[in-house]
Backbone as a ProteinNet text record, in pm:
[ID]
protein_1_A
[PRIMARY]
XXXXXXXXXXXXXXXXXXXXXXXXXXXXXXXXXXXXXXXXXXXXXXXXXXXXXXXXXXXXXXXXXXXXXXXXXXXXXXXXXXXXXXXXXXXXXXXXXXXXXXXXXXXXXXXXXXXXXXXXXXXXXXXXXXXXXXXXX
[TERTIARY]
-2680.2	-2670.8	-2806.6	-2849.1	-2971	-2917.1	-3055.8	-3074	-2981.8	-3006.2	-2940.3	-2755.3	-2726.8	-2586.6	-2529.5	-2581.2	-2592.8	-2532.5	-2640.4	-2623.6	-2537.3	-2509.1	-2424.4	-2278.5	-2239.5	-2134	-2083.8	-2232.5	-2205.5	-2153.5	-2220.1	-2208.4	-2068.8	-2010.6	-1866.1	-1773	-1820.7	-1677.7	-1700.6	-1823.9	-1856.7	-1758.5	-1762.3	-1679.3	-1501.6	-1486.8	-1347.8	-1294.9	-1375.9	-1369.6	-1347.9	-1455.8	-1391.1	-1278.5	-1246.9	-1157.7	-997.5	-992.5	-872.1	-880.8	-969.8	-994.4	-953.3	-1004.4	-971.2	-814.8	-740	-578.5	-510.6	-543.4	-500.9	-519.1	-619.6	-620.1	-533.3	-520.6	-412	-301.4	-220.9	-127.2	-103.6	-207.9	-204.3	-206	-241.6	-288	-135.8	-33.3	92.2	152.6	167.3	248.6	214.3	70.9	65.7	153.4	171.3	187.7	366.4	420.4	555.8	566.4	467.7	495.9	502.8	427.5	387.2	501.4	561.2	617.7	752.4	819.2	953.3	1035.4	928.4	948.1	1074	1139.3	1269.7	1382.5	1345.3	1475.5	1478.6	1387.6	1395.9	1510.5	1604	1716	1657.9	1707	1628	1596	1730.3	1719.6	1583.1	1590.5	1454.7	1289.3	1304.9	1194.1	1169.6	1271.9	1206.5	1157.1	1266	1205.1	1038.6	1026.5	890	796.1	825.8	700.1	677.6	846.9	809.3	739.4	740.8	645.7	534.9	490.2	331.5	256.1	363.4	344.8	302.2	418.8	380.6	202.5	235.3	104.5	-8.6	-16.6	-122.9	-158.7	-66.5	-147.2	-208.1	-96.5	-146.2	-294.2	-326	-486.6	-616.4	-527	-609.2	-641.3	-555.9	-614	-715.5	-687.7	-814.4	-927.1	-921.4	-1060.1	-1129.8	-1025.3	-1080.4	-1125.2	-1043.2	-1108.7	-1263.5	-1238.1	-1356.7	-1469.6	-1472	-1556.4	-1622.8	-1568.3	-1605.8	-1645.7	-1593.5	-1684.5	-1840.4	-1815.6	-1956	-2016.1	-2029.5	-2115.5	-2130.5	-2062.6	-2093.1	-2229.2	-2186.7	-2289.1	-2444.2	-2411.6	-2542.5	-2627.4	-2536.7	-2601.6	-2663.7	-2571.6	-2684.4	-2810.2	-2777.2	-2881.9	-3010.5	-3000.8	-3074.8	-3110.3	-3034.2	-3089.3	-3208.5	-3181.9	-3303.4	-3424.1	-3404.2	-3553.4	-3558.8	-3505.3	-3559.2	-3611.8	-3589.3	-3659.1	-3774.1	-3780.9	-3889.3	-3885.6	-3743.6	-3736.9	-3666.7	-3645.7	-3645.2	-3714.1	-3706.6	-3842.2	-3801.5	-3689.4	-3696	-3673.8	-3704.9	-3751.8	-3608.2	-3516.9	-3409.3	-3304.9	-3315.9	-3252.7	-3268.7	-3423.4	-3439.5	-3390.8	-3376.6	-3309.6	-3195.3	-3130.7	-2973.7	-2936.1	-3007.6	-3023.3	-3063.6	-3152.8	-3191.2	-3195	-3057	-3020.2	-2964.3	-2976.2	-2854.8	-2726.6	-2775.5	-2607.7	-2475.1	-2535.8	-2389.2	-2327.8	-2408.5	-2297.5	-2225.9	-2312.9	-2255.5	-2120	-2185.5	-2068.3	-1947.3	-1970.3	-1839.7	-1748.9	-1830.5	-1724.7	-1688.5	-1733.3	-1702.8	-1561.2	-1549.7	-1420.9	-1320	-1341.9	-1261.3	-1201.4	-1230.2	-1199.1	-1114.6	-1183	-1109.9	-985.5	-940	-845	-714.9	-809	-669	-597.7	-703.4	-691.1	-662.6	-681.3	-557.1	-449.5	-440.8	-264.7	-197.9	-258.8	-176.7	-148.9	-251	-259.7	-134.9	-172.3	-55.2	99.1	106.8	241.2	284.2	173.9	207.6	221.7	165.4	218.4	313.1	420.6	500.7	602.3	600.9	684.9	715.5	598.9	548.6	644.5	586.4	685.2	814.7	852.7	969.6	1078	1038.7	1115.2	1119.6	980.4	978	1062	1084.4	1159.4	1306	1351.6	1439.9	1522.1	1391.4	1395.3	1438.6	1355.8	1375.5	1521.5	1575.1	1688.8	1846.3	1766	1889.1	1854.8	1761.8	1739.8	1815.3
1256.8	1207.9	1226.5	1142	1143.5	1261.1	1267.8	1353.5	1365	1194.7	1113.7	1150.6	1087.6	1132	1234.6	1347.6	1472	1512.9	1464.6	1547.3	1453	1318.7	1254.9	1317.4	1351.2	1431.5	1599.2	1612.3	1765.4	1796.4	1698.6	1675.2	1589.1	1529.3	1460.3	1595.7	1692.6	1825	1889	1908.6	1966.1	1922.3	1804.9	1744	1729.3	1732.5	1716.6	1870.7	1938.3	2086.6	2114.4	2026.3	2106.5	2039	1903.9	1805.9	1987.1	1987.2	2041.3	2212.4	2235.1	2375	2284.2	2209.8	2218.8	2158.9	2059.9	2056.5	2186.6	2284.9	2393.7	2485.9	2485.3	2553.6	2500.8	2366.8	2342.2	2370.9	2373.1	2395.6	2557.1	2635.2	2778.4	2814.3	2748.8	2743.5	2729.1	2574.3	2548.2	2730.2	2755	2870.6	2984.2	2958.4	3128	3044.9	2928.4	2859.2	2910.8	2874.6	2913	3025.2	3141.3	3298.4	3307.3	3255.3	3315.3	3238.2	3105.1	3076.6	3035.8	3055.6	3015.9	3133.6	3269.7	3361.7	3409.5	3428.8	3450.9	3352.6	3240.6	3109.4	3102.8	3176.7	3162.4	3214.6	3175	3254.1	3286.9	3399.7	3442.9	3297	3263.4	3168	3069.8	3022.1	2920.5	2992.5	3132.2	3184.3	3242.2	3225.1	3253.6	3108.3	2993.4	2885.8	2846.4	2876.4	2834.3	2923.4	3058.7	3137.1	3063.8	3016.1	2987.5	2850.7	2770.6	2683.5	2654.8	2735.1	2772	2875.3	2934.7	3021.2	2928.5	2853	2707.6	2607.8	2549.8	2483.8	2576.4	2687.3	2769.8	2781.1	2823.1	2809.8	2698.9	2578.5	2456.1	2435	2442.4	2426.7	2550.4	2651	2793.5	2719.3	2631.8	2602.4	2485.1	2358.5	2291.8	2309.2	2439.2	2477.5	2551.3	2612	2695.7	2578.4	2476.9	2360.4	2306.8	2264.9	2188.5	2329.6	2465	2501.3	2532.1	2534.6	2501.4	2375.1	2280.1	2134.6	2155.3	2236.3	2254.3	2309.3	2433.6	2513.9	2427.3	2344.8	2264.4	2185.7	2131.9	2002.7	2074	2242.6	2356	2326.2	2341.3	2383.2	2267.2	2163.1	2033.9	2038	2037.9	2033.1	2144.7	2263.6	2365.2	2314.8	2249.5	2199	2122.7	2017.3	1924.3	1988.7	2103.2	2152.6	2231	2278.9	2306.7	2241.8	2124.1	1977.7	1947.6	1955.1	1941.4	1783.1	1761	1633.4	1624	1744.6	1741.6	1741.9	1625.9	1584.6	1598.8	1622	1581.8	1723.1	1747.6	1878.8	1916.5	1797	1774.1	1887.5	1857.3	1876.1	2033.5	2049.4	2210.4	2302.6	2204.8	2306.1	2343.5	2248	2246.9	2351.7	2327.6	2444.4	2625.2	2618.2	2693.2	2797.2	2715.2	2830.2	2908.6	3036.1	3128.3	3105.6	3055.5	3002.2	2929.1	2888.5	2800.1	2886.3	2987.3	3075.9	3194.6	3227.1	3323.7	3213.9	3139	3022.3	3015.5	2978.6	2936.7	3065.5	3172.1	3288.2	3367.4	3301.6	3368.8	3282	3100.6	3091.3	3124.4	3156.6	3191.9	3333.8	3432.4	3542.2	3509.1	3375.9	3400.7	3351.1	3223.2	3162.2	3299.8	3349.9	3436	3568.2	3601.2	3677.6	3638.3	3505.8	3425.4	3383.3	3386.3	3363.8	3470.1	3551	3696	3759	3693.3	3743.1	3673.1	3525.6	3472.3	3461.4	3552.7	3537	3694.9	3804.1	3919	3902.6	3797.9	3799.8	3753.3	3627.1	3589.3	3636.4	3733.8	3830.5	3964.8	3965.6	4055	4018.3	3907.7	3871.1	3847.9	3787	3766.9	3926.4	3979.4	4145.4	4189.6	4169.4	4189.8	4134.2	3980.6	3885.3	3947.5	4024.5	4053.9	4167.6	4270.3	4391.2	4361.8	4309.6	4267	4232.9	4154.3	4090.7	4191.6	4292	4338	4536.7	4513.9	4603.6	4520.3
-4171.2	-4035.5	-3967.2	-3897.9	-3785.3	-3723.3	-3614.2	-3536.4	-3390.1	-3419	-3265.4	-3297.7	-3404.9	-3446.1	-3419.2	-3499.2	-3451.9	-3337	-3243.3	-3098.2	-3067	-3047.9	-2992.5	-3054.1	-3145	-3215.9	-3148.3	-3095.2	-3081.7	-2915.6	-2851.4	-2696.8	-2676.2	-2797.5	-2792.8	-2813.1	-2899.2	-2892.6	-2764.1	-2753.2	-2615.5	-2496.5	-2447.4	-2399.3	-2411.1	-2514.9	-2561.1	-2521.2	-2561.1	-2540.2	-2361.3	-2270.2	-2151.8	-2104.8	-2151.5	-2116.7	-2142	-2284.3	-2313.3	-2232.3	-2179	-2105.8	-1953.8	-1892.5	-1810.8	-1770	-1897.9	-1888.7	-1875.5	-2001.9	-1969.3	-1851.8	-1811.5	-1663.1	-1539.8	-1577.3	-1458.5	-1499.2	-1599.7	-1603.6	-1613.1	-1623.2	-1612.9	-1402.8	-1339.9	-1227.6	-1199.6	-1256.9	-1178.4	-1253.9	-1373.5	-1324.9	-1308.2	-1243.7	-1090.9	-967.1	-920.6	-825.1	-851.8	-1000.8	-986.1	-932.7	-979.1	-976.9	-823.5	-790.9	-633.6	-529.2	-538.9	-469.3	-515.8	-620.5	-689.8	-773.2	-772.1	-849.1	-780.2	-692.8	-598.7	-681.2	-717.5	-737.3	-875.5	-943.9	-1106.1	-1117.5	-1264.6	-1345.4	-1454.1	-1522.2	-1645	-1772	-1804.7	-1862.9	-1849.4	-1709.7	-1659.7	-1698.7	-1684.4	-1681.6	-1882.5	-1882.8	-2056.4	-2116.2	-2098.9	-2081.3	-2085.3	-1918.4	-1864.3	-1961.2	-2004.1	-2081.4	-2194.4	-2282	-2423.8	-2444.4	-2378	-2337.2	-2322.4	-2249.5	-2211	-2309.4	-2403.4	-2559.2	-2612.8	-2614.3	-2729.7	-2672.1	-2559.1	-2501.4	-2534.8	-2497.1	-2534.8	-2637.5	-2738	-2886.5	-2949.4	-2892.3	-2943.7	-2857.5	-2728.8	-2724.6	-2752.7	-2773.7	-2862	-3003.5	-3038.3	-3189.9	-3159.9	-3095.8	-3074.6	-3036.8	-2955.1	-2897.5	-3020.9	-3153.7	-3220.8	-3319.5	-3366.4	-3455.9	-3387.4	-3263.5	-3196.8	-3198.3	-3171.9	-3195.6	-3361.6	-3421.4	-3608.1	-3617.8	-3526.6	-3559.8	-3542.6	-3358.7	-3350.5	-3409.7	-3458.8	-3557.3	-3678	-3741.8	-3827.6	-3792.7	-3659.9	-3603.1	-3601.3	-3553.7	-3523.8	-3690	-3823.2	-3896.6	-3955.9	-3928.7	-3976	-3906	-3777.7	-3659.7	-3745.3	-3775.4	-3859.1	-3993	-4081.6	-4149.4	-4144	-4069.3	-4032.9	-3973.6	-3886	-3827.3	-3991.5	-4064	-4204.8	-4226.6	-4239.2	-4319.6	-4254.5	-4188	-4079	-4036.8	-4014.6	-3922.4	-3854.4	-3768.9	-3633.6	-3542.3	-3452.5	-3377.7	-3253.7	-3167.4	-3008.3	-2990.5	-2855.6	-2785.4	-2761.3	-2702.2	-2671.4	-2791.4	-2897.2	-2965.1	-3032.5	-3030	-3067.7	-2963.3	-2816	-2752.2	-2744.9	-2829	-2795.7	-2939.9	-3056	-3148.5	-3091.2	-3059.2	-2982.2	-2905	-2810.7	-2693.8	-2719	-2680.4	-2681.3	-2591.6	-2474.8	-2365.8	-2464.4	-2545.1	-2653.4	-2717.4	-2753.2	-2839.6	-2770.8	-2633.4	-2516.8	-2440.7	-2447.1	-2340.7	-2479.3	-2554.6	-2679.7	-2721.5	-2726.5	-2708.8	-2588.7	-2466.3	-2339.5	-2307.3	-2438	-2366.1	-2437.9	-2590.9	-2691.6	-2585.5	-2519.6	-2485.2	-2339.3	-2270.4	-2118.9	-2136.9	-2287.2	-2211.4	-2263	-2401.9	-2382.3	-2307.2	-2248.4	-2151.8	-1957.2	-1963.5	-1849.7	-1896.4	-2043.5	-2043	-2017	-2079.4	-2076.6	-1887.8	-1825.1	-1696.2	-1652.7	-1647.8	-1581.3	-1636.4	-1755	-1774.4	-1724.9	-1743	-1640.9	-1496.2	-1428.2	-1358.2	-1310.7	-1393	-1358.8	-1388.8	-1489.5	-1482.8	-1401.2	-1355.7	-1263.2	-1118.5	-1062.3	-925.8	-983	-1093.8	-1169.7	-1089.4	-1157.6	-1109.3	-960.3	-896.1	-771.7	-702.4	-755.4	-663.5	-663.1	-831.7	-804	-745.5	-733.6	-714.3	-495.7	-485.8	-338.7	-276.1	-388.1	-305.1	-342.4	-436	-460	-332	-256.2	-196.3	-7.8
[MASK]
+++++++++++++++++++++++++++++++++++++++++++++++++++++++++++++++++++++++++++++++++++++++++++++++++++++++++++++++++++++++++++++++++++++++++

């Protein structure tokens, strides 16, 4: 593959990548929105429901983000290959080899999303109890 290929390949997971981070964040966002304002009207039933769900959604985009990031490191090592070869020519591109921000940024999200799931399902279990602790006081 060219050089041009390459990066056009690598800046396409890139993309795909925040596309599926930022679906998941909204739908991590609607259930703090349940927690905080429906956590009173849940029944257990509804609320095991809503977790095993968002178990399921979650893993399923924990695994694309984990495929799309192995694409990229793939795309990195061709990209390394070629400055081996010594035909890598755009500035563009040694930088995108280069940086350290890609590999701080690619495992800063491997770590956040799973540590906001875990948040927001503590907390919806969290008001979950409160809500019920309240009404039975």
């Amino acid at each position: 593959m060219s050089e041009l290929d390459i990066l056009e390949h690598l800046f396409s997971v890139y993309d795909r990548y925040w596309v599926i981070v930022q679906w998941w964040a909204s739908v991590s966002f609607g259930l703090i929105m349940i927690a905080y304002f429906a956590a009173d009207k849940l029944r257990a039933l509804l609320l095991v429901v809503i977790l095993v769900l968002y178990l399921i959604y979650s893993g399923w985009v924990f695994m694309l983000l984990v495929y799309n990031v192995e694409v990229a490191y793939g795309l990195f090592e061709d990209l390394a290959a070629l400055n081996a070869s010594g035909l890598l020519e755009s500035k563009g591109a040694k930088v995108a080899l280069e940086n350290p921000y890609v590999g701080y940024g690619t495992n800063l999200g491997m770590v956040a999303l799973p540590a906001t799931f875990f948040s927001c399902v503590c907390y919806l279990v969290y008001d979950y109890i409160q809500a019920r602790q309240s009404k039975g006081t």
